[in-house]
N, C-alpha and C positions, 0 to 999 in steps of 0.2 A: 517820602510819601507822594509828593506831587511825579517823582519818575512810573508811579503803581497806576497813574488816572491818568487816562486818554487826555494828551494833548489838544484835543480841539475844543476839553471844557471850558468854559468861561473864566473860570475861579482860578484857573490854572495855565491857561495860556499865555499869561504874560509872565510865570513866575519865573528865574533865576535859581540854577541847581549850584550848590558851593561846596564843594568837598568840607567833609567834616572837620581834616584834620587843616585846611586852610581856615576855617571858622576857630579853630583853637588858635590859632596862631594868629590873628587877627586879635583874639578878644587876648592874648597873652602882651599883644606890644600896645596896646593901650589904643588903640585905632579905634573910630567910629562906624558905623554900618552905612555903609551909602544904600539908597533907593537903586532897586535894580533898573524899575522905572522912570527913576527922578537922580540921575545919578551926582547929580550938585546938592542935593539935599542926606541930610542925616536922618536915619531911622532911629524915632522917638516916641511915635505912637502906635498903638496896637488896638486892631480893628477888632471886636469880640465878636460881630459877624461873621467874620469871614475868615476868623483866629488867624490874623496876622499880623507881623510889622509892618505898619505904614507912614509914611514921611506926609508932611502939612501938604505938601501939591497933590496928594494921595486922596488928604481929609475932605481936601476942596474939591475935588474931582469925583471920580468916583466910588470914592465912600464919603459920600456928603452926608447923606440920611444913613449913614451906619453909625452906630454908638462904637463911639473911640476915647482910650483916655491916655495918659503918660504910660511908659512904660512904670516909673515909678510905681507909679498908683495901683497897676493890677501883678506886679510881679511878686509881690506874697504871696496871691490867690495861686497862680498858674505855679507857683515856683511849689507851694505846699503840695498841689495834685501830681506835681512832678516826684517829689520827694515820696510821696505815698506809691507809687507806681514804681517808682529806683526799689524801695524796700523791699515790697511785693515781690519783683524781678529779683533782688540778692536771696530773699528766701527759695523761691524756685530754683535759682543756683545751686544753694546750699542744700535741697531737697534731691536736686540732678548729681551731685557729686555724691550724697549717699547712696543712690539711686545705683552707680555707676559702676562705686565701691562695692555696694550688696551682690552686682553682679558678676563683679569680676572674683569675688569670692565663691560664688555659685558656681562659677565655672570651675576654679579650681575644685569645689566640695564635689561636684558630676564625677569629673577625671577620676578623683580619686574614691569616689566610692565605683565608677567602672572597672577601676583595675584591680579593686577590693571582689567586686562582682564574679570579675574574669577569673579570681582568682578561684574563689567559691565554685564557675563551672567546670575547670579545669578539677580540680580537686573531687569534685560530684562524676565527673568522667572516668575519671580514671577508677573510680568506686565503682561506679557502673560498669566498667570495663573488665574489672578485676571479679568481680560478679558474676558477672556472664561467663568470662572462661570459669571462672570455678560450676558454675551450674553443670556450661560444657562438659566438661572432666565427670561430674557426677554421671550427666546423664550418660557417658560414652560407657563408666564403669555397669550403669547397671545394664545399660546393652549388652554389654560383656556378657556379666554374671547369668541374663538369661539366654543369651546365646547359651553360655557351658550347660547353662541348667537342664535346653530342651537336649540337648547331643548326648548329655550322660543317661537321660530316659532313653533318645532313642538308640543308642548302644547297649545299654540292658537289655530294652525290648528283643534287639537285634542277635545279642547271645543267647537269649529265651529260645526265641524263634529258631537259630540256629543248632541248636543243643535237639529244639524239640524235632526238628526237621531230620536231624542225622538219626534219632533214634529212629524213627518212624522208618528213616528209608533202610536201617539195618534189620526193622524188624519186617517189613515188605518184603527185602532181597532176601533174607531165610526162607519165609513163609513161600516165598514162591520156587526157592530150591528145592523147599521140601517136597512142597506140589509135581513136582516133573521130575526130581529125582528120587525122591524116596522108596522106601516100600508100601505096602498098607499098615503094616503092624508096625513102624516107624511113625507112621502119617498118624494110627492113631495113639500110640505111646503120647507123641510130642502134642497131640490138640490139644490140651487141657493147659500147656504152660502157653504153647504160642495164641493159643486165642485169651488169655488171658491179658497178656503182655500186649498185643493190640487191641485190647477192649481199653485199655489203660490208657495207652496213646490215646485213644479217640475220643475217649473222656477229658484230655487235659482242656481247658479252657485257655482260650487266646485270641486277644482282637484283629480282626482281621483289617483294622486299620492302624496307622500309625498312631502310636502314644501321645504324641504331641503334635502342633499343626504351625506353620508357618506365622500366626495371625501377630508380628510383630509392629507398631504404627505409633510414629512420634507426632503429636499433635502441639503446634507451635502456637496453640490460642490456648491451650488448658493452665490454668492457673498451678504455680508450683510451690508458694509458699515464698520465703525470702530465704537471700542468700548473701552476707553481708551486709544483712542491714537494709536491703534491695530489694522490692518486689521481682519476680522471675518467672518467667513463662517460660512453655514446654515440656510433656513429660511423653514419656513413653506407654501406651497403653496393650497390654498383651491380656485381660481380659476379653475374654466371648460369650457374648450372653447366652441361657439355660434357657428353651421357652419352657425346659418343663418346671422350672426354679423362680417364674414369674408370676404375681400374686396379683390378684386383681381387690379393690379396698374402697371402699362408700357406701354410704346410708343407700342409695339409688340404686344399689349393684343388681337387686333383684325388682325393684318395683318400682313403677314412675305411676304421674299422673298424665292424662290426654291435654295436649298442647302446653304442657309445662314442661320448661327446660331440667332436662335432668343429667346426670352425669356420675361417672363413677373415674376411679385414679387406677395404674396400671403400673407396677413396679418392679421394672428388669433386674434381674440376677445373673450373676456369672456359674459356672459348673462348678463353684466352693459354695455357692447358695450367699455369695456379699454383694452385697447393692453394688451397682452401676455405677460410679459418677457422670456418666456423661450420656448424650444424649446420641440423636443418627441412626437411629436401630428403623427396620423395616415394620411397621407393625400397621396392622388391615383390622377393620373391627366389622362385621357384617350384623344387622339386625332386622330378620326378616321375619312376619305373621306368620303364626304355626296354620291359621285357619284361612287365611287369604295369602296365596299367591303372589299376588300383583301386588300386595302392600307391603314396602319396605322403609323402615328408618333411615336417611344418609345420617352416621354420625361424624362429629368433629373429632380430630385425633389434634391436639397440641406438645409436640414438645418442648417440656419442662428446661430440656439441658444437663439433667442432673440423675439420668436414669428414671424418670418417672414420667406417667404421659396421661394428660387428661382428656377425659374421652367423652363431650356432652351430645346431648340430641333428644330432639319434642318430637312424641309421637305425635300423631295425628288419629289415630286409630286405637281405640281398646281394646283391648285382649291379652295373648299370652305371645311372646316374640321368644327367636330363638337367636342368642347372640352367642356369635364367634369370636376369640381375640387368639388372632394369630399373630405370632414373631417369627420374621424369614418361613413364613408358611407354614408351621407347626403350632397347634394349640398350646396355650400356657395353662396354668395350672388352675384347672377347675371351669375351662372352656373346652366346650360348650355350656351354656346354663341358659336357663330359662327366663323370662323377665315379663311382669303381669303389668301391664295397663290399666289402672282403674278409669273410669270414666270422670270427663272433668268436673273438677271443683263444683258442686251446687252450692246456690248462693240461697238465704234463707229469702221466703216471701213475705214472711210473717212480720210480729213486732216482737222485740227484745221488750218485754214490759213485768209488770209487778202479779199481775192476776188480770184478769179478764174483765172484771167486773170496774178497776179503774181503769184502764185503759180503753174502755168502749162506754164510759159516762155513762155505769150502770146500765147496760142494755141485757135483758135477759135471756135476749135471743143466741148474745154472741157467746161463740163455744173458741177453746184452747183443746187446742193437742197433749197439753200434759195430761187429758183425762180430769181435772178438777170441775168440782159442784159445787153451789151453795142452796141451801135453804132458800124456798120459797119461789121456787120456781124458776131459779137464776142457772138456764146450762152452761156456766161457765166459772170459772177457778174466782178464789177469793183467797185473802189471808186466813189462814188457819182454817180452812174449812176441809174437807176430805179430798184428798188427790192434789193438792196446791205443792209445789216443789219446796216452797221452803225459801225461794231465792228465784232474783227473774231468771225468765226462761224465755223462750221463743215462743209464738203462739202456733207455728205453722209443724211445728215438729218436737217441741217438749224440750231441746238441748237447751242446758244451765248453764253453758259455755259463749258469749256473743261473740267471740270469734274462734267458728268451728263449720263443720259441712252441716249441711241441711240432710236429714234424714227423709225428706220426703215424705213425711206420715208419720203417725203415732208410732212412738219407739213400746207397743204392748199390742199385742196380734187379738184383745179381748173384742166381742162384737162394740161395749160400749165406745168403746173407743177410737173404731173404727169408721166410728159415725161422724166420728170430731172435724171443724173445719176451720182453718183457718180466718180470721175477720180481719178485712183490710178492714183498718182506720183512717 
């Protein structure tokens, strides 16, 4: 301790450093302690000021005013704090050597549950691995398969066309030998078979484009279902969407309201008339005022992903609009259509109340729009009296509904009625 504090302190500057194991060996051959500063004297007393041994020329000098006693005397005291402190220390020992223990078992239990691990990713790889070629191998096969599929149409088509191509040109090169060589009474014997035989030809029906189209496309993000146990991506898509097999579907499809967001859904088809799963398609939706010009809707197009595409937008304007829904430029099915505007939401002005007569603290002046009277001179509705709905109503328009549009006037075109006005309360 006294090597831990700056030599130039007081307390410490004249102390004497003694190896430990010379202090053992000292107190084992039975020797006394000399005064490091009193080296003729024995150390026999201990200073509790300044906790140290100090020799009589010590006591006299300077720790005269320190309380000192034998070592006798205080060494239970110091020997017991010592002993408390040894304990304390072997516990924390004994606390480090489990300590040390726990960990060097932890280390072992890490290693081996890593190579327990590795073994796990190893094993999950080669799954994964063997998954994926199998997917591979799948998908290569149905490439195959529709490879063969489109070649054996367009091989058909192609004998079709060929078959039909040679008859025509057998019946052409007759038809025109006949013409420049024949006679007349040949030319007309033979019209009635040869024109019939190229009326036939010309009747047959045949597309003047190929049977089937190129449109084969492997998309490595489409989900393919499992394959070993394996989630697996990529499939091959050879559908082409139909705009004329595309349905359009919502409550909104024909009517919205003025500055309320409205919207309808859009649902692509292939030429077998089956939903789409996917999404990417070209599709335009235009919504412009049959009566104004210059006013048109921008709507939103969103793709879904999954062959359907949702199509919102707020008019701004009332009336009747003319919407488009085009796919790759071509109307779908049931576009063009029409789509009406009604004018915004009105909100009631009146009061949602019981009759007029409570709601206006009996005033006989104030009138309701459901048309009700009372007796005695009262222009306005009461319980059970003539023309009272039955149930509250609005005062400024008769609706029995409190959350509904404002009709703006008596819902009955009679003169009495006509008269009716709403009463702010």
């Amino acid at each position: 301790w006294c090597l831990l504090l700056p030599r130039r302190q007081k307390k410490t500057a004249s102390h004497a450093v003694t190896e430990l194991e010379n202090t053992k060996d000292c107190s084992q051959a039975g020797k006394p302690l000399l005064c490091p500063s009193h080296p003729t004297e024995e150390l026999q007393l201990f200073c509790e000021q300044c906790d140290q041994a100090v020799c009589r020329d010590c006591v006299l000098g300077r720790h005269r005013q320190h309380p000192c006693d034998f070592a006798t005397n205080v060494i239970h005291r110091h020997g017991d704090a010592l002993r408390e402190l040894l304990q304390s220390s072997q516990q924390h020992m004994d606390t480090l050597e489990d300590v040390l223990s726990q960990v060097d078992e932890m280390g072992g239990a890490v290693r081996s549950r890593a190579e327990a691990v590795a073994a796990e990713i190893c094993l999950f790889a080669r799954g994964y691995v063997k998954a994926i070629e199998e997917h591979r191998d799948r998908l290569l096969k149905q490439l195959e398969d529709l490879k063969v599929q489109k070649e054996n149409l367009l091989h058909l088509q192609k004998a079709q066309l060929q078959q039909l191509l040679l008859d025509m040109r057998t019946g052409v090169e007759f038809t025109e030998h006949l013409l420049m060589s024949g006679s007349d009474m040949e030319i007309l014997v033979s019209k009635g078979v040869v024109s019939s035989r190229l009326t036939q030809l010309n009747s047959v029906a045949y597309s003047t484009h190929p049977s089937v189209d190129d449109r084969i496309h492997f998309s490595p993000h489409e989900r393919a279902g499992q394959c070993c146990g394996y989630e697996v991506f990529g499939a091959i898509l050879n559908k082409v969407v139909d705009p004329a097999r595309c349905t359009l579907h919502g409550e909104d499809l024909h009517s919205a309201r003025q500055n309320q967001l409205s919207g309808f859904t859009l649902l692509c088809r292939d030429t077998a008339g089956e939903r789409l799963g996917r999404g990417g398609e070209a599709v335009r939706v235009t919504i412009i005022h049959k009566d104004k010009r210059d006013c048109a809707v921008k709507p939103t197009v969103c793709d879904n992903g999954d062959g359907t595409y949702c199509i919102s937008y707020s008019p701004e304007e009332p009336g009747l609009y003319a919407v488009c829904v085009c796919v790759k430029g071509q109307h779908v099915q049931g576009s063009p259509f029409t789509l009406m505007v009604k004018p915004k939401f009105r909100e009631h002005q009146g009061v949602f109340h019981c009759c007029t007569f409570c709601s206006s603290g009996g005033q006989k002046a104030a009138r309701c729009a459901c048309g009700g009277t009372m007796p005695g001179g009262y222009q306005g509705c009461g319980h059970g009296h003539r023309g009272h709905p039955g149930c509250h109503h609005w005062s400024c328009c008769g609706q029995v509904k409190e959350r509904s549009e404002c009709l703006c006037g008596p819902p009955s075109d009679t003169s009495q009625r006509s008269l009716l006005r709403t009463v702010a309360l």
